[in-house]
N, C-alpha and C positions, 0 to 999 in steps of 0.2 A: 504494500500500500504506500511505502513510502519511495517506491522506486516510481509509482503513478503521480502523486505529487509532486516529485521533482521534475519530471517529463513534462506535466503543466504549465509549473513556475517556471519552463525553460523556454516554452513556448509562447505564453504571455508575453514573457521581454523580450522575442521577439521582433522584426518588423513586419509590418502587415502582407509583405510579399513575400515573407518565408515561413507564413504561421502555418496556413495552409498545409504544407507538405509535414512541418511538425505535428500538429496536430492528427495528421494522418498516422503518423507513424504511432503514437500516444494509441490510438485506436485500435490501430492493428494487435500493438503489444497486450493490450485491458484484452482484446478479443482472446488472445490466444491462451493465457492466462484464464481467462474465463472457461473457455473448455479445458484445461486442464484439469481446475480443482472441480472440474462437474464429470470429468470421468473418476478421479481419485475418489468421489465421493461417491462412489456404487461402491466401493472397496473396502468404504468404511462404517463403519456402527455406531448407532446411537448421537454422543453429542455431537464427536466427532466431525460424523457424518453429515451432520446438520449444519455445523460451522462452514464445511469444507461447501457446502452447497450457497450459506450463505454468503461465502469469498465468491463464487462465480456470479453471483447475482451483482453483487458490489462491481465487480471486473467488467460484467455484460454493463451494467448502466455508464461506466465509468468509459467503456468504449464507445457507446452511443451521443454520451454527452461528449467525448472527445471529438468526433465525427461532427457532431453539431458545431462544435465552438470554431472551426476552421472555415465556416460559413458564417460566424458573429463576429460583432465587434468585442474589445476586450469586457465592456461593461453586461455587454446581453449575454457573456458567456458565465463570465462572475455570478449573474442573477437567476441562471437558468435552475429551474424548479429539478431540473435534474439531481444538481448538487444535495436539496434535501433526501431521495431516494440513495443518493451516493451516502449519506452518512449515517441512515436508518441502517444499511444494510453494511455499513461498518462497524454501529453499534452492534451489532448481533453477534457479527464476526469477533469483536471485544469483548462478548463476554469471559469474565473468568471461569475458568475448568477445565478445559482442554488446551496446548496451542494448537494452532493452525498449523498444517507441515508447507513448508516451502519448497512449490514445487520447482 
């Protein structure tokens, strides 16, 4: 999550003619990532497994609102209702009991 946040914040300070392509790539990575921990998590049981499903969900939003933001400007991207679902389903992925494995 914190390698998604930085990808962001790299992208933001960008300039408007190289967000695009960044942004892209932020995308692609949340995607792939997203299938990842959504195949790990047939693998896994209980909380586990529910973490590991809540990381893909986090990674899927966090891809799609990545995708978006390469078509906004910095402030529509900042506001995008996305970012609350991005942090619901980090909250989840936070909870104490399990870690998350890093895939």
């Amino acid at each position: 999550m914190t390698k998604a946040r930085q990808g962001s914040a790299r992208c933001a300070a960008m300039s408007s003619t190289a967000q695009p392509n960044c942004w892209r790539g932020v995308s692609i990575w949340a995607r792939k990532r997203a299938d990842r921990y959504q195949a790990l998590s047939t693998q896994a049981t209980g909380v586990r497994a529910q973490r590991m499903r809540s990381a893909a969900k986090f990674f899927g939003v966090t891809s799609e609102w990545a995708s978006a933001c390469g078509a906004l400007t910095a402030q529509q991207c900042a506001e995008s209702p996305l970012i609350g679902k991005m942090q619901e389903w980090k909250a989840s992925v936070d909870t104490p009991g399990a870690a998350a494995p890093t895939p």
